[in-house]
BALOBA-1460 file (C-alpha; in Angstrom, 3 decimals):
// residues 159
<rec num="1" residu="x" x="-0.489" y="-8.165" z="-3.910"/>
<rec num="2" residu="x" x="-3.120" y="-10.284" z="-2.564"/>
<rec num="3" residu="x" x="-5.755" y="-8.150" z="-5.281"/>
<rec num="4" residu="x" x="-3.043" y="-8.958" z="-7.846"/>
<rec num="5" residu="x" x="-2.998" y="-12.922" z="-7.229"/>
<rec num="6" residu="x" x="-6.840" y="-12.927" z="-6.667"/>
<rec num="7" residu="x" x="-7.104" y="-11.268" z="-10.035"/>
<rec num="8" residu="x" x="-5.136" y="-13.278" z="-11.685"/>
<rec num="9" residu="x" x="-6.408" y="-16.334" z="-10.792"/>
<rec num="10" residu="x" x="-10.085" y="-16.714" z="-10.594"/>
<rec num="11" residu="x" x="-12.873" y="-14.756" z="-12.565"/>
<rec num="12" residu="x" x="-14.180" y="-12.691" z="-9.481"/>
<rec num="13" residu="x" x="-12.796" y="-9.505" z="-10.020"/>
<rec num="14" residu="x" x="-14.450" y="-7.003" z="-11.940"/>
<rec num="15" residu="x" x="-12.010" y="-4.291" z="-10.958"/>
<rec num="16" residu="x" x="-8.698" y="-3.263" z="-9.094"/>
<rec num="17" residu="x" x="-7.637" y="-0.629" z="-6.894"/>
<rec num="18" residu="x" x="-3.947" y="-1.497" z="-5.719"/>
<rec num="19" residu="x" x="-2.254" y="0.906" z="-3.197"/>
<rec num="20" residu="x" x="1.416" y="1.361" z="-2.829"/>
<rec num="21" residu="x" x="2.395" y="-2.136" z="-4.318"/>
<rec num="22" residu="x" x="4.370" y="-3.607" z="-7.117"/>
<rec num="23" residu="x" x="4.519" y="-6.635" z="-9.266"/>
<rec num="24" residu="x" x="6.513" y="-8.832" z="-6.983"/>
<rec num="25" residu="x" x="7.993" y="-8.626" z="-3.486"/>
<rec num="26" residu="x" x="11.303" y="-7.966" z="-4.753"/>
<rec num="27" residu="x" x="12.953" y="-4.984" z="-2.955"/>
<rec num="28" residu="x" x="10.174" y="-4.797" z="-0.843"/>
<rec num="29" residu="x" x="11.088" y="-4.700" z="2.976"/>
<rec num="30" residu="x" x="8.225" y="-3.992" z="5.214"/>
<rec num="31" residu="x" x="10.785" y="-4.311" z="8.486"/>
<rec num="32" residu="x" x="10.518" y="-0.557" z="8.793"/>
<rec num="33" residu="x" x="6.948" y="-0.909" z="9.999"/>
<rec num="34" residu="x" x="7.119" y="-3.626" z="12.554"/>
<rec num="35" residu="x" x="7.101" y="-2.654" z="16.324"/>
<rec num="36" residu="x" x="5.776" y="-4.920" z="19.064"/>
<rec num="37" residu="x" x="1.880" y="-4.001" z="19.616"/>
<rec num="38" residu="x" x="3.502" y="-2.914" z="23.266"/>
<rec num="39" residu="x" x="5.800" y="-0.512" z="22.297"/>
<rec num="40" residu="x" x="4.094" y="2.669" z="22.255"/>
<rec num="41" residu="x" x="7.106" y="4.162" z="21.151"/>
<rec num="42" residu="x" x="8.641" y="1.995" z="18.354"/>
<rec num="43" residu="x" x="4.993" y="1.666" z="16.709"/>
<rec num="44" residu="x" x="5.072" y="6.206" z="16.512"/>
<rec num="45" residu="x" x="8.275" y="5.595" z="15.188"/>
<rec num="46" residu="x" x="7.243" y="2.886" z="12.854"/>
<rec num="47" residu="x" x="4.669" y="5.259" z="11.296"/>
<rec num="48" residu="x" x="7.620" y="7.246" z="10.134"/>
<rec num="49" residu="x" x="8.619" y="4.582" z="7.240"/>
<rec num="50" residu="x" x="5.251" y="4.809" z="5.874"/>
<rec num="51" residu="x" x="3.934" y="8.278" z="5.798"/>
<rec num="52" residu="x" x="5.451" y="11.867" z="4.812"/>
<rec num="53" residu="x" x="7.402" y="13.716" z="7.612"/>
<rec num="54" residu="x" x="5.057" y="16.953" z="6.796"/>
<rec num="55" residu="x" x="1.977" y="14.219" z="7.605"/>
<rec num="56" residu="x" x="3.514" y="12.695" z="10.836"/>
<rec num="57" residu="x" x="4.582" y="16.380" z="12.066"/>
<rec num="58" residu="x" x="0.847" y="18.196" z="11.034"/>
<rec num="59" residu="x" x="-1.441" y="15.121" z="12.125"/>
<rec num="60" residu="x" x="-0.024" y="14.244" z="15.763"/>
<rec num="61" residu="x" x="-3.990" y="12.840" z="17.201"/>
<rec num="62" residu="x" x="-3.950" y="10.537" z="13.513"/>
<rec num="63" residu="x" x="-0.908" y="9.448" z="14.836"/>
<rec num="64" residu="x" x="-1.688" y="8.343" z="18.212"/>
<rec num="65" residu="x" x="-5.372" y="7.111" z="16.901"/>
<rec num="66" residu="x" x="-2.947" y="4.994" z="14.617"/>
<rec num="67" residu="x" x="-0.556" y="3.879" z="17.455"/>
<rec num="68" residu="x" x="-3.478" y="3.060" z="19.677"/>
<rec num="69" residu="x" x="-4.869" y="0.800" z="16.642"/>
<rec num="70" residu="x" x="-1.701" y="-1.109" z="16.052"/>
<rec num="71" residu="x" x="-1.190" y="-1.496" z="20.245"/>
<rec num="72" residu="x" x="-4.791" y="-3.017" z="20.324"/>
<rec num="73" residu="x" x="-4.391" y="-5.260" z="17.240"/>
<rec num="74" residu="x" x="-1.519" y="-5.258" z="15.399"/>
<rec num="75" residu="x" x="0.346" y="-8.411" z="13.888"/>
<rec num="76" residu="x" x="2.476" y="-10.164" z="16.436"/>
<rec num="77" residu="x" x="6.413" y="-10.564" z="15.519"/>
<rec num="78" residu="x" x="5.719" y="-14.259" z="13.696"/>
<rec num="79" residu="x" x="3.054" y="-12.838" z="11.915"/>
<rec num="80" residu="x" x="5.242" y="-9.794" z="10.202"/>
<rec num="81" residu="x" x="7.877" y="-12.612" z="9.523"/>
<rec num="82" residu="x" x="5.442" y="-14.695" z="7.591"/>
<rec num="83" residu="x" x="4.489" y="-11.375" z="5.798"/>
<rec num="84" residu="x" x="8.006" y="-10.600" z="5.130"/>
<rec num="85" residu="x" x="8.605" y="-14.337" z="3.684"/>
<rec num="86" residu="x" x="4.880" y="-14.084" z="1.335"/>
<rec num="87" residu="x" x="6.376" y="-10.968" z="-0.359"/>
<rec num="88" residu="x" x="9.934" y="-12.038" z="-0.638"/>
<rec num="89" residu="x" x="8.362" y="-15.024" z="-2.789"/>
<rec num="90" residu="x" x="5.427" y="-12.957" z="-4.456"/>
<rec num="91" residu="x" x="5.673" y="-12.368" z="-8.263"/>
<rec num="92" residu="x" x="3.352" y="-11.880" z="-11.258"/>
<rec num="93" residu="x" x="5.096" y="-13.118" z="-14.126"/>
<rec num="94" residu="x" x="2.966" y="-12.540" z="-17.129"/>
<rec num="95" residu="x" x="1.085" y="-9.070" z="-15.994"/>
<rec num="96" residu="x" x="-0.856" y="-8.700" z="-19.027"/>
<rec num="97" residu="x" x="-3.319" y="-11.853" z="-18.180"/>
<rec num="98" residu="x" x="-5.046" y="-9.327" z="-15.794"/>
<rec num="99" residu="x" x="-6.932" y="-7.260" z="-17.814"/>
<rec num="100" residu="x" x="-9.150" y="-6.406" z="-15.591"/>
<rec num="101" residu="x" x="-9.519" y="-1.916" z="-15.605"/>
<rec num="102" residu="x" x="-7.252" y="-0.550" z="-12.442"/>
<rec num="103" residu="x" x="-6.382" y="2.294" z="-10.651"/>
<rec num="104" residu="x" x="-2.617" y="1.832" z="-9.426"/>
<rec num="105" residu="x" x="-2.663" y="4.990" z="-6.115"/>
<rec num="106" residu="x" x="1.060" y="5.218" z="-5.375"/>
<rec num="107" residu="x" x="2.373" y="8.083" z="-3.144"/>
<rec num="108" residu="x" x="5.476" y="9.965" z="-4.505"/>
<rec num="109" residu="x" x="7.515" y="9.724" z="-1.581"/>
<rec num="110" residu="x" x="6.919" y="6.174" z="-0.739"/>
<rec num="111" residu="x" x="10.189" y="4.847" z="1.265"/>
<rec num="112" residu="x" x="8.755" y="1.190" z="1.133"/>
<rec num="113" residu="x" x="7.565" y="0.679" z="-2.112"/>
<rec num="114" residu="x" x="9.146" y="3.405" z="-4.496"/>
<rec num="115" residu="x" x="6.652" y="4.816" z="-6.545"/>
<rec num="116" residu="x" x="8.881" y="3.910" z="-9.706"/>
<rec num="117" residu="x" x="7.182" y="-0.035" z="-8.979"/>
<rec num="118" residu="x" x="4.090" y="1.997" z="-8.915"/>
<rec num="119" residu="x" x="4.618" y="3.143" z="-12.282"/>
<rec num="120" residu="x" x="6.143" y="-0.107" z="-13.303"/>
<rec num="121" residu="x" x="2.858" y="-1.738" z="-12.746"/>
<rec num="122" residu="x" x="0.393" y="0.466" z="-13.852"/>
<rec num="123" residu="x" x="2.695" y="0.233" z="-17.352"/>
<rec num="124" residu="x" x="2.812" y="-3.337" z="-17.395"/>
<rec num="125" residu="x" x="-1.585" y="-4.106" z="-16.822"/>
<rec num="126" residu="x" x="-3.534" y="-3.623" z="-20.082"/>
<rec num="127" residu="x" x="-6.118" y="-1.613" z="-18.271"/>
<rec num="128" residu="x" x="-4.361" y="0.477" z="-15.764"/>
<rec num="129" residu="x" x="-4.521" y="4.204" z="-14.533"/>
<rec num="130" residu="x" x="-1.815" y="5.489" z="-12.449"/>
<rec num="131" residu="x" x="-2.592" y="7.568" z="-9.993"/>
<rec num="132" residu="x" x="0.355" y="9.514" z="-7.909"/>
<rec num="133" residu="x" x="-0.108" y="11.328" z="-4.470"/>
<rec num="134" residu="x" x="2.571" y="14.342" z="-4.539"/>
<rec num="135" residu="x" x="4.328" y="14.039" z="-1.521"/>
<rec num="136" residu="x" x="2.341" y="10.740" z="0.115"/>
<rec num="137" residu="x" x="4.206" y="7.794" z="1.554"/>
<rec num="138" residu="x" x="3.590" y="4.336" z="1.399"/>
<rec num="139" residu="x" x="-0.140" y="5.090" z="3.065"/>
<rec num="140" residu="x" x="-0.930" y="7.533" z="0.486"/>
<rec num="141" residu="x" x="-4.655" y="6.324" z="1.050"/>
<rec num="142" residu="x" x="-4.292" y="7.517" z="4.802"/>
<rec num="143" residu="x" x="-2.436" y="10.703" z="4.581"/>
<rec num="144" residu="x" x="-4.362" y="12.337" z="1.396"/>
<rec num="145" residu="x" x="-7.468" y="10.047" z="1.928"/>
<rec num="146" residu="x" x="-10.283" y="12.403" z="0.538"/>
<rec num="147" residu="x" x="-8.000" y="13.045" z="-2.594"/>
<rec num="148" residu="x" x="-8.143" y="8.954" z="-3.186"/>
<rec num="149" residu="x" x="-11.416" y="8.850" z="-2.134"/>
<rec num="150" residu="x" x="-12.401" y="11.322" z="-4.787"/>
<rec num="151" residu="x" x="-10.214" y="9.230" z="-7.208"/>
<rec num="152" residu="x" x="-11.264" y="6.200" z="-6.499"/>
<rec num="153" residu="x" x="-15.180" y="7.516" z="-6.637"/>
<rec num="154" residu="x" x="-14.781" y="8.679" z="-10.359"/>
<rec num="155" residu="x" x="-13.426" y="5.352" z="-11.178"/>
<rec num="156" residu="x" x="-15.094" y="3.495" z="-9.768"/>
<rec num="157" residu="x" x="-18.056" y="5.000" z="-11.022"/>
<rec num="158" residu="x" x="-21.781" y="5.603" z="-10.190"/>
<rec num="159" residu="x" x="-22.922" y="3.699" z="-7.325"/>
């Protein structure tokens, strides 16, 4: 959402890869994900509302690299309420002003962002490119992260 704003409005942005987001905040709860850094326990459990169950049960050491991430620097409980209040409030009302060329990655199982507002968005920009991770949850970037990469390579283009 922050890509989204930035693109729309200044002249800095050549491109856009958006991951797992939407148009506005509406609908959009990221509660599920909040833990306190030192709660080992809540923060595994956390990961659960953001990737696949096949993911969380076939990558346990991601996982804890993941948990051990968050526990060393992960938002504090203010911080994820300010978060919460920037999406309720986020919106981009006239979508086709951003015409700059982007590749909307949404994961087909995402429980935080439904990949419907994926496709909603990459509908609704002039020069989108949807493109769907079977199976992926909200951190479709993390759990099928060479398939994105490859993606996001070939759009991105020669380097």
């Amino acid at each position: 959402m922050v890509a989204l704003e930035l693109a729309r409005t200044t002249g800095r942005v050549a491109s856009l890869t958006l991951i797992g987001t939407a148009l506005s905040g509406d609908g959009y709860d990221p509660e599920p994900m909040f833990a306190a850094p030192s709660d080992a326990d809540g923060l595994r459990e956390s990961l659960e509302a953001a990737l696949s169950r096949e993911f969380v049960d076939a990558q346990p050491d991601v996982i804890s690299q993941i948990v051990e991430w968050r526990a060393a620097e992960d938002a504090d409980a203010v911080s994820w309420e300010r978060q919460a209040a920037a999406l309720d409030g986020f919106a981009i009302e006239k979508p086709y002003e951003i015409t700059e060329p982007t590749l909307v990655v949404h994961g087909t199982d995402d429980r935080l962002c439904p990949v419907a507002r994926g496709r909603e968005l990459a509908a609704d920009l002039p020069k989108a490119e949807l493109f769907e991770v079977e199976g992926a949850g909200h951190l479709a970037h993390v759990e099928a992260s060479k398939v994105v990469n490859d993606r996001l390579q070939t759009f991105l283009g020669p380097t």
